[in-house]
C-alpha angles and dihedrals in degrees: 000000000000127000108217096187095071103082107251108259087221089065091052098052094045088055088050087047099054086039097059085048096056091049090043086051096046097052095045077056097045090043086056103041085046082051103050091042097044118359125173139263123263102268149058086271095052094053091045090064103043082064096043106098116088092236098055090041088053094058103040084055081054098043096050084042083051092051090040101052082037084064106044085053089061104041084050091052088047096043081042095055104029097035106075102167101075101214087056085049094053099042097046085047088054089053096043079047098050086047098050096040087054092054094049080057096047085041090053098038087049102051095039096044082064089083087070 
């Protein structure tokens, strides 16, 4: 029988899906728009800089958590629908989840080593 008074989990990964998307979208329009107003100079030097400020910084580091847990959402749907023996399925989601989880780190470790 069904209980129809817990909230469906498909709901709630199609809404974190669509989530992820719509940051994803806003900051490719904010890094364009950034880029057309004030773009950086040719170098390593240049692009340092255009990163620099905290709150850019703060919103790249949104935008690749955004992609990553985007993602995740997706590469569990397709191991969920495709992966039918359920040991297999566990143990390919811990490694897409180790993966990811290391990504999100080095994300982390790279935007906010830019300060240096």
């Amino acid at each position: 029988m069904v209980d129809r008074k817990k909230p469906a989990h498909g709901f709630s990964d199609w809404a974190w899906q669509r989530a992820t998307a719509i940051t994803m979208v806003i900051y490719s329009l904010l890094l364009v728009m950034r880029y057309l107003v004030d773009g950086p100079s040719a170098g390593f030097e240049g692009w340092h800089d255009w990163f620099l400020p905290l709150w850019f910084r703060a919103v790249t580091l949104l935008f690749l958590w955004a992609l990553i847990y985007h993602a995740w959402l997706g590469v569990r749907e397709i191991l969920m629908d495709y992966v039918h023996h359920i040991g297999i399925r566990a143990k390919l989601q811990s490694l897409f989840g180790l993966v990811l989880v290391g990504d999100a780190v080095w994300a982390g470790y790279i935007v906010w080593s830019l300060a240096s």
